[in-house]
N, CA, C and O atoms as a DFTB+ gen file, in Angstrom:
656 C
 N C O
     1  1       0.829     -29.407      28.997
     2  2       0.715     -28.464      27.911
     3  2       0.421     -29.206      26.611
     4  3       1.175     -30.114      26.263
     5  1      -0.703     -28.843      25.832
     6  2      -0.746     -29.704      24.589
     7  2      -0.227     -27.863      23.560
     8  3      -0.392     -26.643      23.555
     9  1       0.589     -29.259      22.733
    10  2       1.678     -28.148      22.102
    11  2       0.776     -27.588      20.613
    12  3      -0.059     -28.434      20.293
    13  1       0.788     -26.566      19.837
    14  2      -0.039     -26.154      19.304
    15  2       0.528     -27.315      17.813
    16  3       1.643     -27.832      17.741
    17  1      -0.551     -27.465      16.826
    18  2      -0.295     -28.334      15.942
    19  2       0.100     -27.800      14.749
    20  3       0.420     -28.395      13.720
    21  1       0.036     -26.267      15.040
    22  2       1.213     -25.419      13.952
    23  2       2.896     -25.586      13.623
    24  3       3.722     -25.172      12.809
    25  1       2.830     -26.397      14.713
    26  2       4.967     -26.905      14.874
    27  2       6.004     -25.648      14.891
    28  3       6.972     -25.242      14.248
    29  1       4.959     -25.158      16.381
    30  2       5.434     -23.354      16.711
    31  2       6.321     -23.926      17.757
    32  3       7.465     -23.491      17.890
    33  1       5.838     -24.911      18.533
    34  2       6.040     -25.334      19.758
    35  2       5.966     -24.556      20.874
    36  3       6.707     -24.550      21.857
    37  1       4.616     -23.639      20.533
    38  2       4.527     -23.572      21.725
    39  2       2.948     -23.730      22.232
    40  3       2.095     -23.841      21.352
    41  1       2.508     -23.744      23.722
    42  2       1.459     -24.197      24.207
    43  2       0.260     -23.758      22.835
    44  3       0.436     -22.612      22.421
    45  1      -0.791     -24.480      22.198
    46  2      -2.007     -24.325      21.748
    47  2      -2.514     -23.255      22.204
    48  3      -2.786     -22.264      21.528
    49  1      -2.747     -23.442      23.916
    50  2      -3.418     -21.927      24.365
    51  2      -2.997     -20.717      23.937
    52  3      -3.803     -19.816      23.704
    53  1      -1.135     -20.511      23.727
    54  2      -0.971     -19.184      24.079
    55  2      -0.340     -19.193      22.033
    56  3       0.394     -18.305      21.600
    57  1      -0.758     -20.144      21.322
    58  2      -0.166     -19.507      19.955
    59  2      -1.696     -19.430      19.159
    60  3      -2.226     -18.320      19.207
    61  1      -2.424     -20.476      18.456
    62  2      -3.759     -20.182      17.904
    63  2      -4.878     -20.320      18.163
    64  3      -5.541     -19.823      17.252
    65  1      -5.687     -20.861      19.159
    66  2      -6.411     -20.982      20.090
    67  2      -6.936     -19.486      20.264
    68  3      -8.126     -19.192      20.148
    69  1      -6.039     -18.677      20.522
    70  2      -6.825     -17.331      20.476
    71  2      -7.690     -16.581      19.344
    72  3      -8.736     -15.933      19.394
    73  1      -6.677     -16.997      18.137
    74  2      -7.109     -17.065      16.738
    75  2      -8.289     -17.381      16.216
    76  3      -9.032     -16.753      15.461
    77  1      -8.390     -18.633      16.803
    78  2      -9.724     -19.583      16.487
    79  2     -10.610     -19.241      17.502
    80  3     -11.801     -19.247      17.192
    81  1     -10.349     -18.981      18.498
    82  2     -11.618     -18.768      19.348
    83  2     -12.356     -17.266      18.863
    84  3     -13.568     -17.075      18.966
    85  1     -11.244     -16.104      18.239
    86  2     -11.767     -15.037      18.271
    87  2     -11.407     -13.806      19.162
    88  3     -11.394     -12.601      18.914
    89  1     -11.171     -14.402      20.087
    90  2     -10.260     -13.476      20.987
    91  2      -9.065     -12.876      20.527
    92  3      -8.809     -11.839      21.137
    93  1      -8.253     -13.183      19.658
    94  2      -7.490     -11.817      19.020
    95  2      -7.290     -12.246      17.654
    96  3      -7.728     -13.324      17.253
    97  1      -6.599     -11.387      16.878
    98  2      -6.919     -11.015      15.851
    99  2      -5.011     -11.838      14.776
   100  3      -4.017     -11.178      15.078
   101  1      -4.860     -12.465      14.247
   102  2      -3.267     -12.547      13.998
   103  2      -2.779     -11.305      13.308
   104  3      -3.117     -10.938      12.182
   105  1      -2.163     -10.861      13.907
   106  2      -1.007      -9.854      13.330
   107  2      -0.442      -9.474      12.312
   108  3      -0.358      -8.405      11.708
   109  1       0.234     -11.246      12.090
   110  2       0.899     -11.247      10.394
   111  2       0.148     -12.198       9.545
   112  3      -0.870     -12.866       9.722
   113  1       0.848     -12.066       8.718
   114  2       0.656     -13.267       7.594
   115  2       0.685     -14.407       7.855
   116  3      -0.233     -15.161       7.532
   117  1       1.935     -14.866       8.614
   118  2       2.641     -15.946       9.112
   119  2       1.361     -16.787      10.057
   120  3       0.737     -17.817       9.800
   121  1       1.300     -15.845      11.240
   122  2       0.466     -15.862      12.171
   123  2      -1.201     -16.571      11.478
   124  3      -1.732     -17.394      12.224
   125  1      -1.792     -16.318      10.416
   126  2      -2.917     -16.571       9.987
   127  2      -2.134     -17.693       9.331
   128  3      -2.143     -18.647      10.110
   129  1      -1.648     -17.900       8.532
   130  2      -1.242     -18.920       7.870
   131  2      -1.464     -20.568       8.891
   132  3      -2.207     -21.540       8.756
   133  1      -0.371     -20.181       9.908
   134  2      -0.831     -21.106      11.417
   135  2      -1.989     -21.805      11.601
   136  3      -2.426     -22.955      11.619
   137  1      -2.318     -20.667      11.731
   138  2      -3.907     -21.078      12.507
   139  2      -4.886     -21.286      11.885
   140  3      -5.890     -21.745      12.430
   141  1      -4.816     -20.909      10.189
   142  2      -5.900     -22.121       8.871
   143  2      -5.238     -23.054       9.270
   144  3      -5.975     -23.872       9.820
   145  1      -3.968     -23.417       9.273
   146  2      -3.333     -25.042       9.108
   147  2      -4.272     -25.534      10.699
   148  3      -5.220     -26.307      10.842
   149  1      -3.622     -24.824      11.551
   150  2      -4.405     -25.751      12.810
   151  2      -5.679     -25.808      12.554
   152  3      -6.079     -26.968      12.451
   153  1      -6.673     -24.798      12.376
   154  2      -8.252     -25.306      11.700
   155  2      -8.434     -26.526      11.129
   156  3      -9.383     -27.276      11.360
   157  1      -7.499     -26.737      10.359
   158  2      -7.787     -27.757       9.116
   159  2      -7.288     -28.922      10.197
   160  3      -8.118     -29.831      10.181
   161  1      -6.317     -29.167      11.036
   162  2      -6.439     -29.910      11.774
   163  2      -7.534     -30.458      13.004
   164  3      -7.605     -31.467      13.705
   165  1      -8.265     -29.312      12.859
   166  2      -8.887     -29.441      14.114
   167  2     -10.308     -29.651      13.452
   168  3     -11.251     -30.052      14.133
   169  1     -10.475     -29.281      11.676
   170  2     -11.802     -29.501      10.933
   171  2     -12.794     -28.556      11.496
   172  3     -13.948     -28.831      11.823
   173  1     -12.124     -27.259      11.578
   174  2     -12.939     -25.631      12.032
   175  2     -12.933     -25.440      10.735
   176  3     -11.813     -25.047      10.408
   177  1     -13.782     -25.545       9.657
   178  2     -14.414     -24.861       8.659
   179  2     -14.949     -23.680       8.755
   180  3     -14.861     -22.773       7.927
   181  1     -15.578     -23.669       9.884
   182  2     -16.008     -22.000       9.870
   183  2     -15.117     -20.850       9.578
   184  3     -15.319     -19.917       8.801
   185  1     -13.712     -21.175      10.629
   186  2     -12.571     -20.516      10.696
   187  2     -12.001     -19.866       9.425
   188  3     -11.716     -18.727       9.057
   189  1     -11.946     -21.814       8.639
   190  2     -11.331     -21.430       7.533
   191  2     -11.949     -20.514       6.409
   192  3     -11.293     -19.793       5.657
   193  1     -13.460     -20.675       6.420
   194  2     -13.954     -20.034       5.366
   195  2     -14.608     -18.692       5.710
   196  3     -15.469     -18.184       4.992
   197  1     -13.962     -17.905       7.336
   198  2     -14.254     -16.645       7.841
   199  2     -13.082     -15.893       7.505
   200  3     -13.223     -14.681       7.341
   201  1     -11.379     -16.669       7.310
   202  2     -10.315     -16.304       6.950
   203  2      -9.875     -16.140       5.828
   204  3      -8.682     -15.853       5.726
   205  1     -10.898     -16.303       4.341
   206  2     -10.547     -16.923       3.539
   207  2     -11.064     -15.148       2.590
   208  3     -11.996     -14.445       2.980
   209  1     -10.395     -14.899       1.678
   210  2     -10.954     -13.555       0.887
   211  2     -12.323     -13.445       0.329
   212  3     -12.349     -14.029      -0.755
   213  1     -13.510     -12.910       0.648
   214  2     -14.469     -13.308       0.068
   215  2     -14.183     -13.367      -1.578
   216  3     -14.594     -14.227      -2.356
   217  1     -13.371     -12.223      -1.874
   218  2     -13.726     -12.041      -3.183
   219  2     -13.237     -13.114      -3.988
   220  3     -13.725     -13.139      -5.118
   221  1     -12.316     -14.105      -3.690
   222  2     -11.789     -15.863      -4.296
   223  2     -12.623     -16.728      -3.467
   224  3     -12.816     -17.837      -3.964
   225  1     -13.238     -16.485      -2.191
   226  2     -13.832     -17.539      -1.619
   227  2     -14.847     -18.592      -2.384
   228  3     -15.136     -19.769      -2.169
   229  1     -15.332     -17.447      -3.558
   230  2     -16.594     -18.597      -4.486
   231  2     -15.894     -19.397      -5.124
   232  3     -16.464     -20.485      -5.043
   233  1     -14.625     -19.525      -5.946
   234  2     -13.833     -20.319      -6.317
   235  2     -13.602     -21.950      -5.506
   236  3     -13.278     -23.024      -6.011
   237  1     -13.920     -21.594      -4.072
   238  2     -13.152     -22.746      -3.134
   239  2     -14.644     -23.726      -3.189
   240  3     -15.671     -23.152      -3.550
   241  1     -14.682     -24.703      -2.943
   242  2     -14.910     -25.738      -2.469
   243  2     -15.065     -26.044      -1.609
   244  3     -14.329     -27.025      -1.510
   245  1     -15.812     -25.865      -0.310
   246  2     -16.135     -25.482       1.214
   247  2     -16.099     -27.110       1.637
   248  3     -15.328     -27.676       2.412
   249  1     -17.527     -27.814       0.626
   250  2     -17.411     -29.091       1.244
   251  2     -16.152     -30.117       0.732
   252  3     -15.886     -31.136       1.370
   253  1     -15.721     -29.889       0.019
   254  2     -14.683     -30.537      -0.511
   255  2     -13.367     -30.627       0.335
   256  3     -12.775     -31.667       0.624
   257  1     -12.916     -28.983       0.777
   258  2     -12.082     -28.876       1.990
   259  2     -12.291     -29.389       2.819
   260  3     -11.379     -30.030       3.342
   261  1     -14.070     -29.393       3.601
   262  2     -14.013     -30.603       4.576
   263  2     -13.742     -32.036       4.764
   264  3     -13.284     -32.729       5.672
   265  1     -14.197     -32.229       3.565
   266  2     -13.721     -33.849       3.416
   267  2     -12.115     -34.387       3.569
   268  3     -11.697     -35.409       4.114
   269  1     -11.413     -33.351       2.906
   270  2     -10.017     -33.339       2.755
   271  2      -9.800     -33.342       4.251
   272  3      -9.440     -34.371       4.823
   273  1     -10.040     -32.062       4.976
   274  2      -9.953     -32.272       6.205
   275  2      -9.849     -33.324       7.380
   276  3      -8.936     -33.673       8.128
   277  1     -11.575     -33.787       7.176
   278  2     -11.853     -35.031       8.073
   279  2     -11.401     -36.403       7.282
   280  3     -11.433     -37.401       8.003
   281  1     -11.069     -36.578       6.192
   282  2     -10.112     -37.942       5.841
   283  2      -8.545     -37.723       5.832
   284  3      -7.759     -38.456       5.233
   285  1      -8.198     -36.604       6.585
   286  2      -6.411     -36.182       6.653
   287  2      -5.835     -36.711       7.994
   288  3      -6.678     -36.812       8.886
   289  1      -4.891     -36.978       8.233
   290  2      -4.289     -37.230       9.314
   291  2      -3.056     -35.774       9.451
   292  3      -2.425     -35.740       8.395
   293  1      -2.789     -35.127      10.007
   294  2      -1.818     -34.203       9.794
   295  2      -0.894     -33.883      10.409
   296  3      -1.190     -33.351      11.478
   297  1       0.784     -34.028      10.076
   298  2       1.371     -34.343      10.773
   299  2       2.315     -33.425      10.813
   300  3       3.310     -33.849      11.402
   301  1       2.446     -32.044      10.327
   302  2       3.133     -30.915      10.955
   303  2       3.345     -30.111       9.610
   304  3       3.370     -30.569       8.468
   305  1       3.488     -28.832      10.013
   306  2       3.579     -27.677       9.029
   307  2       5.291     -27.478       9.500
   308  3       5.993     -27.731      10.479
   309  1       5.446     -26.845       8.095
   310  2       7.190     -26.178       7.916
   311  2       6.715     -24.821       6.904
   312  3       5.941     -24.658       5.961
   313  1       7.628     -24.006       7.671
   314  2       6.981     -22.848       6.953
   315  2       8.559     -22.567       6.314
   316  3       9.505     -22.308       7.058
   317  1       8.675     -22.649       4.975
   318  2       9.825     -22.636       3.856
   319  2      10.391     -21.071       3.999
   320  3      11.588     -20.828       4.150
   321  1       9.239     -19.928       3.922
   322  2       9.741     -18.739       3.180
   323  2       8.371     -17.819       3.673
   324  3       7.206     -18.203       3.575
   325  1       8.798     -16.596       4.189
   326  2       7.645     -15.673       4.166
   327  2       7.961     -14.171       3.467
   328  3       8.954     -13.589       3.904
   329  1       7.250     -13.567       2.506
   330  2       8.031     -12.522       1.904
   331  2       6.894     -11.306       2.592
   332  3       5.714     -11.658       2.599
   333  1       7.099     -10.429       2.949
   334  2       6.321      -9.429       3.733
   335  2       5.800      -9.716       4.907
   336  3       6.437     -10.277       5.799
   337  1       4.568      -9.344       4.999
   338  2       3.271     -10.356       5.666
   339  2       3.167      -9.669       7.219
   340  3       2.493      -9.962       8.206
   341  1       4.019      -8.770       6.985
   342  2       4.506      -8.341       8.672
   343  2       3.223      -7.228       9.122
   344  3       2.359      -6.692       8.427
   345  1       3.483      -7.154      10.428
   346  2       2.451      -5.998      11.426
   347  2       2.205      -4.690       9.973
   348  3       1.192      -4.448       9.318
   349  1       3.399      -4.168       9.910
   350  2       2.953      -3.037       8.217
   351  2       2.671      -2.961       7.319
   352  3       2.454      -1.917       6.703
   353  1       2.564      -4.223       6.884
   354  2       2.444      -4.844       5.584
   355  2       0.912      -4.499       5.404
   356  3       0.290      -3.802       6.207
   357  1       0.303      -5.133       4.118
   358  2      -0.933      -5.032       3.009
   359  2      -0.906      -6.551       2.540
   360  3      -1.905      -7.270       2.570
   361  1       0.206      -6.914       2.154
   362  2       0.379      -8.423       1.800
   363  2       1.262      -9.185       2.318
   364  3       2.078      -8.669       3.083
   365  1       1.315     -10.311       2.093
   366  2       2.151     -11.058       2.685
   367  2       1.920     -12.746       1.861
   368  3       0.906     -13.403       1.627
   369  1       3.368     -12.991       1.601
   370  2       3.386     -14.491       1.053
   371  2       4.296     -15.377       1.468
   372  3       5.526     -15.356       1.452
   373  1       3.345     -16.328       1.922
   374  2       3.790     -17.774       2.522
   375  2       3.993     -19.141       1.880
   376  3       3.117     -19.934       1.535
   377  1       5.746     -19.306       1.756
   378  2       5.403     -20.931       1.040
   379  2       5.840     -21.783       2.299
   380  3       6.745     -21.503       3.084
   381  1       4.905     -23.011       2.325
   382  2       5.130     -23.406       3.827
   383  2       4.956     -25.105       2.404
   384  3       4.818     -25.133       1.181
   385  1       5.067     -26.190       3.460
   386  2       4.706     -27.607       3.646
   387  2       3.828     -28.100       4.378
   388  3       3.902     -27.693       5.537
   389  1       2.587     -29.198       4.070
   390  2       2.382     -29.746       5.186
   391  2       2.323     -31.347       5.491
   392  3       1.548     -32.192       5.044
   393  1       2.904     -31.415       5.981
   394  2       2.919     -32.790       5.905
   395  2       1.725     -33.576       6.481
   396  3       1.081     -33.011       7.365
   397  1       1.244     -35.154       5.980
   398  2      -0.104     -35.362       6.032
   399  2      -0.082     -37.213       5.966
   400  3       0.720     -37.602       5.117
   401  1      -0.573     -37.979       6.462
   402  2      -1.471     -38.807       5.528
   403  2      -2.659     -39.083       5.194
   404  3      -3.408     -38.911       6.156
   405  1      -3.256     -39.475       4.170
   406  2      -4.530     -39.954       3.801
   407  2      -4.574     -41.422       3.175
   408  3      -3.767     -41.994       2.442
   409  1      -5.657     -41.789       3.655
   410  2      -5.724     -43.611       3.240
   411  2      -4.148     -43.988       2.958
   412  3      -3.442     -44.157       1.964
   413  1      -4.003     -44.022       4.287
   414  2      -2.822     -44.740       4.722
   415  2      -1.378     -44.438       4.396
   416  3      -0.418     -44.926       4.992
   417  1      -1.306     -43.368       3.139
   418  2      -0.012     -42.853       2.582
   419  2       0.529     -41.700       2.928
   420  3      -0.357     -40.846       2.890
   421  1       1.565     -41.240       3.254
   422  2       2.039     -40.137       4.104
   423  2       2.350     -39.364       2.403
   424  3       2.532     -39.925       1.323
   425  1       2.312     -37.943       2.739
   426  2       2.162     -37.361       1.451
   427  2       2.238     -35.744       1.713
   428  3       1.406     -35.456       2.573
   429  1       2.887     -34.710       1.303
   430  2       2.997     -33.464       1.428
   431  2       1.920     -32.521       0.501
   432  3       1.303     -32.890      -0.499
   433  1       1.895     -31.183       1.160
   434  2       1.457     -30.001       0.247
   435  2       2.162     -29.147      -0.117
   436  3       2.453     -28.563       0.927
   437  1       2.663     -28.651      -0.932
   438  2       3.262     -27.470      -0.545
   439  2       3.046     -26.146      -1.682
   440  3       3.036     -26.293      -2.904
   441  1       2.899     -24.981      -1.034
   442  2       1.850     -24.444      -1.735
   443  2       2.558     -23.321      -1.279
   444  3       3.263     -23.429      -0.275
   445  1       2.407     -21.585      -2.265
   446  2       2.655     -20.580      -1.827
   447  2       1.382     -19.973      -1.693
   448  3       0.609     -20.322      -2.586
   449  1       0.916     -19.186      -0.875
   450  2      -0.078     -19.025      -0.037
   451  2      -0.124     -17.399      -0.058
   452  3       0.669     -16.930       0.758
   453  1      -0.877     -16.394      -0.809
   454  2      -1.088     -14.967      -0.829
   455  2      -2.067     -14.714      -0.136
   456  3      -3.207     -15.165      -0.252
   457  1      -1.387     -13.488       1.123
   458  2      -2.285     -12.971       2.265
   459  2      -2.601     -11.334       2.084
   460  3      -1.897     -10.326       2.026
   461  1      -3.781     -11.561       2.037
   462  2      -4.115      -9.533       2.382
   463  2      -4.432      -9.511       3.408
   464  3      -4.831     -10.489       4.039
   465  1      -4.298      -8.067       3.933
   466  2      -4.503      -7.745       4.820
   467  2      -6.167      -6.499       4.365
   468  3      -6.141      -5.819       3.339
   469  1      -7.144      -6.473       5.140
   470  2      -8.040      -5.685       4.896
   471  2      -8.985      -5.198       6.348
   472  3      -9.817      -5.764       7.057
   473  1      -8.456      -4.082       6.329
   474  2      -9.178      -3.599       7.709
   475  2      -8.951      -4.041       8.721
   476  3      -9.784      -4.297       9.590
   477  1      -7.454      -4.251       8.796
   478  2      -6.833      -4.843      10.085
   479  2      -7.024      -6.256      10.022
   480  3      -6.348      -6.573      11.001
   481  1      -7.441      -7.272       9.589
   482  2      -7.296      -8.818       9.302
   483  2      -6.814      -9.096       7.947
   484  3      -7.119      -8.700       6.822
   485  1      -5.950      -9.917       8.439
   486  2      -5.370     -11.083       7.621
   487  2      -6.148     -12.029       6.688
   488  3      -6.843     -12.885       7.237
   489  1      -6.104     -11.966       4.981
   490  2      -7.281     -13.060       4.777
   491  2      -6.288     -13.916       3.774
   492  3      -5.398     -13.453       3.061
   493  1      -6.658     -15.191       3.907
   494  2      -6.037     -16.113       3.019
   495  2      -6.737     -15.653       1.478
   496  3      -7.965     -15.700       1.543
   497  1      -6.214     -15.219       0.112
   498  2      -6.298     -14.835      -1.521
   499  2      -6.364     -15.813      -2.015
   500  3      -7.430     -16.289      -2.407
   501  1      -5.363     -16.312      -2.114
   502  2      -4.871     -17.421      -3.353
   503  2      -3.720     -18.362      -2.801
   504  3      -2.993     -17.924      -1.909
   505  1      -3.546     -19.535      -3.260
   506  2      -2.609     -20.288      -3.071
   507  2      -2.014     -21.181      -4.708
   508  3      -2.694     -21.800      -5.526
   509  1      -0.993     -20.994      -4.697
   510  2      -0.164     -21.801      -6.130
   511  2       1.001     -22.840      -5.593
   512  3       1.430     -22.976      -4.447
   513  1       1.316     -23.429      -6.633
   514  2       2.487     -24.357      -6.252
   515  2       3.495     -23.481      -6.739
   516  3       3.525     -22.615      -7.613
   517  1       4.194     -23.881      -6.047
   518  2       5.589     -22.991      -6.285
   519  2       6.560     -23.459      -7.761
   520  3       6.745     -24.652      -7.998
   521  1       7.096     -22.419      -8.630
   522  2       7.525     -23.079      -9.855
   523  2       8.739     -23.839      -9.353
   524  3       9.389     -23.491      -8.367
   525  1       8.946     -24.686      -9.949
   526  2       9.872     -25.976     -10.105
   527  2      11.060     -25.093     -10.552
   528  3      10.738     -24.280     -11.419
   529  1      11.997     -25.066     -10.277
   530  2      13.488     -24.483     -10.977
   531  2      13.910     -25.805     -12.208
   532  3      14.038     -27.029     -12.178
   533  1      14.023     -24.668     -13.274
   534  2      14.906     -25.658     -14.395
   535  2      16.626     -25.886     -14.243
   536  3      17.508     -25.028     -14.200
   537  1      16.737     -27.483     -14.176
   538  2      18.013     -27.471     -14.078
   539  2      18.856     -27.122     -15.716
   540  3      18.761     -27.654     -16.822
   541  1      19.541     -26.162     -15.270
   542  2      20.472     -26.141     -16.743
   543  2      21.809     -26.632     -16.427
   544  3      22.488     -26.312     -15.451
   545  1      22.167     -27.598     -17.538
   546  2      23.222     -28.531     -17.450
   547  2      24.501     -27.394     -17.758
   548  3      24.487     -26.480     -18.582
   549  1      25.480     -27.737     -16.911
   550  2      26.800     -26.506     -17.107
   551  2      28.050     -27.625     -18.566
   552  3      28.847     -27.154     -19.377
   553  1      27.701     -29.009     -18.332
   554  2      28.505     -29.429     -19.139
   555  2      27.489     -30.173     -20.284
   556  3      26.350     -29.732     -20.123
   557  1      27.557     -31.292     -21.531
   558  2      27.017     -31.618     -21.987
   559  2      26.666     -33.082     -21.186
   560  3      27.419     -33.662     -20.404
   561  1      25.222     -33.535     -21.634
   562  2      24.983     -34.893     -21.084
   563  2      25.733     -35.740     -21.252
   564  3      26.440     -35.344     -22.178
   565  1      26.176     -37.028     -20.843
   566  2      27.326     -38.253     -21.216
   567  2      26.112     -39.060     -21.722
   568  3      25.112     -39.206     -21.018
   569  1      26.194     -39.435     -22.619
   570  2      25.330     -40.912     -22.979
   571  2      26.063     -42.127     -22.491
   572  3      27.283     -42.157     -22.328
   573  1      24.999     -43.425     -22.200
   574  2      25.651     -44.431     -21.813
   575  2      26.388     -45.541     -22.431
   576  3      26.562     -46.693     -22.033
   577  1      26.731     -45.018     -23.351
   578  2      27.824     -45.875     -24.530
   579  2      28.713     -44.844     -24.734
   580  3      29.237     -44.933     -25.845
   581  1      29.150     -43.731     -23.970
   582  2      30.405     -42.870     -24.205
   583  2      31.141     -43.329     -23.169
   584  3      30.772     -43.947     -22.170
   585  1      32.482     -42.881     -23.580
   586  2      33.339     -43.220     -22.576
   587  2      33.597     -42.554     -21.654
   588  3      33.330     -41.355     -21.736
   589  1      34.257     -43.118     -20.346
   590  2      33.448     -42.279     -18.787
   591  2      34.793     -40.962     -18.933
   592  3      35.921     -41.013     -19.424
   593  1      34.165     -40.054     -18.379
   594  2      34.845     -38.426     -18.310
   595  2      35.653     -38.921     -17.177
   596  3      36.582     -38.114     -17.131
   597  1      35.792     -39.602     -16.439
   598  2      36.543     -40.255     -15.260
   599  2      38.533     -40.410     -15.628
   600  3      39.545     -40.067     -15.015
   601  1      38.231     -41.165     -17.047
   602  2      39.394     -41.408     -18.042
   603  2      39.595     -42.889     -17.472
   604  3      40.657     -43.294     -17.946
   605  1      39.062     -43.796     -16.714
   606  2      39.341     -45.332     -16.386
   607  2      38.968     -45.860     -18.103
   608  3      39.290     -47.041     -18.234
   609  1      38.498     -45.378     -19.137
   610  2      38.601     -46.439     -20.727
   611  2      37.738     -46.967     -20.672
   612  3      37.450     -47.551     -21.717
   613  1      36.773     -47.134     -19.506
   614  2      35.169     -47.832     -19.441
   615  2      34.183     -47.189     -19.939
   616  3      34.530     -46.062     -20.292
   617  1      33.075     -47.423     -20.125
   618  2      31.996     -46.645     -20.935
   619  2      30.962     -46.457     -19.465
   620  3      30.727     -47.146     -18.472
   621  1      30.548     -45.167     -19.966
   622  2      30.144     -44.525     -18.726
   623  2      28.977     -45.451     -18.094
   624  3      29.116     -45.784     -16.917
   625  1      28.106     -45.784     -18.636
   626  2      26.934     -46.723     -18.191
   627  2      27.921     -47.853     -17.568
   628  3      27.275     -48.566     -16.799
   629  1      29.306     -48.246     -17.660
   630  2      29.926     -49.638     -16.766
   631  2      30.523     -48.820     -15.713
   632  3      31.098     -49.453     -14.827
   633  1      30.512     -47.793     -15.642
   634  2      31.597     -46.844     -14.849
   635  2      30.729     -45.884     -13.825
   636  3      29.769     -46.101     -13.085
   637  1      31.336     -44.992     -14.064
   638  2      30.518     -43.812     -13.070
   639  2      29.218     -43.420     -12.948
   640  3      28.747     -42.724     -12.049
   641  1      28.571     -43.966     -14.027
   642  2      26.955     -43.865     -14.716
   643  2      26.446     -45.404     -13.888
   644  3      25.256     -45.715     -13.851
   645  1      27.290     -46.075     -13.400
   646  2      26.412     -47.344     -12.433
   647  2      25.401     -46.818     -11.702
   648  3      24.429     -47.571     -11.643
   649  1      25.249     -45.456     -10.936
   650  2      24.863     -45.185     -10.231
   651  2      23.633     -44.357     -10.239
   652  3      22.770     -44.380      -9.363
   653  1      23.631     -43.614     -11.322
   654  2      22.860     -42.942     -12.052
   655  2      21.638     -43.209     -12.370
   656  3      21.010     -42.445     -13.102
């Protein structure tokens, strides 16, 4: 069994393979999401740019994706979060990972990924990075010439701030 390169685990034949060949149609969001990632592994451009919304498709970069493609090594998708995207749905959004290397450095994507649905298929919209959460501090910062909140009489940069 060669296992599908979506990190579904299950056989290629029976998860996107059908996808890509044409023989059925993906369902969800989720489901299309898959099987661009396996394209892009497998450097099916056609796939990707038959799945892709026409109406953002002029935006993309066709040969550019290929290149990305055929200089990627790719080494498994994680799918983070899916909000809709289901058999009833209209939309559906995917923030997934993928993990990768190129010229020699192992290196992630991770991207939230907006799916319509139109006339019964699934099309990849838009993709963004997901916003960064601001950390808000609950106490005030220690500078490293104050003395450590610990109460050892050391100054935090000799103390608990070693580590920091």
């Amino acid at each position: 069994m060669q296992e599908c390169p979506c990190c579904s685990e299950r056989a290629f034949e029976d998860c996107c393979e059908p996808y890509l060949s044409g023989r059925k149609i993906p369902e969800t969001a989720e489901q299309m999401m898959r099987a661009r990632y396996t394209a892009y592994t497998l450097v099916d451009m056609d796939f990707i740019e038959k799945t892709h919304d026409p109406k953002t498709l002029k935006k993309t970069d066709m040969a550019d994706n290929r290149k990305w493609a055929e200089s990627t090594k790719w080494l498994g998708l994680e799918i983070l979060n899916t909000e809709q995207g289901q058999i009833e749905d209209e939309v559906g959004q995917i923030e997934f990972k993928a993990k990768f290397t190129s010229q020699g450095k192992e290196d992630f994507h991770h991207e939230v990924s907006l799916f319509t649905k139109k006339q019964g298929s699934w099309y990849f919209t838009d993709g963004k990075s997901p916003r960064q959460q601001t950390v808000v501090r609950e106490t005030p910062k220690i500078r490293r010439n104050e003395p450590c909140p610990c109460g050892s009489g050391k100054k935090y940069k000799k103390c608990c701030g070693m580590n920091s």
